[in-house]
C-alpha positions in Angstrom: 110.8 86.9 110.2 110.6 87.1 106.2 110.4 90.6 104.9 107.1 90.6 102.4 107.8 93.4 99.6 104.9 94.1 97.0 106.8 95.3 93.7 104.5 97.4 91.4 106.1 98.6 88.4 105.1 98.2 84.7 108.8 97.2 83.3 109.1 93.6 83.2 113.1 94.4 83.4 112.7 96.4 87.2 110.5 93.6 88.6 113.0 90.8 87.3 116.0 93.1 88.6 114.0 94.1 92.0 113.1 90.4 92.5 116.4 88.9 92.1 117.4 91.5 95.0 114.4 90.4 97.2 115.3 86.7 96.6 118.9 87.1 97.5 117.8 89.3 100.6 115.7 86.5 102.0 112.9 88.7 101.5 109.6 87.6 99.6 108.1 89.0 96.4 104.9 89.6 95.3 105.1 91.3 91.7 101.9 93.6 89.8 102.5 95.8 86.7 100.2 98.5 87.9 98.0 99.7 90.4 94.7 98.2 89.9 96.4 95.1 89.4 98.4 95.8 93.0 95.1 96.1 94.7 93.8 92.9 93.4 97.2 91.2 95.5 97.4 93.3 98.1 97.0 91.9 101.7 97.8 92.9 105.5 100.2 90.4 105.4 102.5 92.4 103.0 105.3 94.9 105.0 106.9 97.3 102.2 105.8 98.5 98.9 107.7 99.6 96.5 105.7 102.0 93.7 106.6 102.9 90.9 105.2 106.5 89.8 104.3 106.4 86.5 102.2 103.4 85.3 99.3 102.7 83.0 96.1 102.0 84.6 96.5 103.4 87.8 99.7 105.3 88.5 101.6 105.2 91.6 99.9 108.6 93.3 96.6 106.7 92.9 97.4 103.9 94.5 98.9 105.4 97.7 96.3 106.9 97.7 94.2 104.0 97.5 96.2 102.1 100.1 96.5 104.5 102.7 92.7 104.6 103.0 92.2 100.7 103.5 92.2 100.1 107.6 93.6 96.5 107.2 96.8 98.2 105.2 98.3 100.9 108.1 101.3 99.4 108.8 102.2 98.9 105.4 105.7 100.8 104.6 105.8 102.8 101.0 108.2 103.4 98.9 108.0 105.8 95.9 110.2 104.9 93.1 110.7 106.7 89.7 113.8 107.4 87.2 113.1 111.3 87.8 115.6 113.7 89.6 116.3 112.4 93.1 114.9 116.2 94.6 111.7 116.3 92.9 111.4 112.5 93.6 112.0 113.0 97.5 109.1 115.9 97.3 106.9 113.6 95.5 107.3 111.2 97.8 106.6 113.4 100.8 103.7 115.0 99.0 102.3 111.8 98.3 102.7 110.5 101.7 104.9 107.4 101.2 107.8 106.4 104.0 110.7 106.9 101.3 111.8 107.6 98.2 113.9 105.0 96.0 115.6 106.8 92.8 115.5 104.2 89.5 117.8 102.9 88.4 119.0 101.4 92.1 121.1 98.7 92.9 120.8 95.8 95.7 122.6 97.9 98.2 120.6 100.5 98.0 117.7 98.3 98.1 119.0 96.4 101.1 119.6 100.3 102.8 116.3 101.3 102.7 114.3 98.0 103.8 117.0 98.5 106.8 115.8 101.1 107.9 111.3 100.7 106.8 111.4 97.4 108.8 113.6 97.9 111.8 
């Protein structure tokens, strides 16, 4: 079964980077530069997101938000992600209610770590 990942992030240089990982993964990418924009692609279909915090439009805490009150979206895993300091990031995370917290910059490994362990 193929891994769906939802990348939201407004840096055209993390989605490129994040979506070269996905590909080689055999995972597959759905991209949106913000939140609203993430809602408008957002389906039950989709098994990990990966958000970043800080975006125009609608910023990551808004769209968790938004997410974890749609029914069809439950099982949906979430991933925080943000350049900040990886403690504060963890709380954020936790405070925000996503599944994990993915420090920026990251590399394919770490990537490959943490869908491991969302999707087992």
């Amino acid at each position: 079964m193929t891994t769906r990942v939802l990348v939201v992030d407004d840096s055209p240089l993390v989605r490129m980077l994040a979506g070269k990982a996905l590909d080689s993964m055999g995972c597959e990418a759905t991209f949106a530069e913000d939140g609203r924009q993430a809602l408008d692609v957002l389906g039950p279909g989709i098994d990990v997101a990966l958000v970043d915090r800080n975006m125009p439009v609608m910023d990551g805490p808004a769209l968790i938000r938004a997410i974890r009150e749609r029914d069809d979206l439950g099982g949906m895993k979430l991933v925080l992600m943000s350049a900040t300091d990886e403690a504060d990031g963890a709380a954020s995370a936790e405070a925000f209610g996503t599944d994990a917290f993915l420090m920026k910059p990251f590399n394919r490994e770490q990537l490959t770590r943490l869908l491991a362990e969302l999707v087992r």
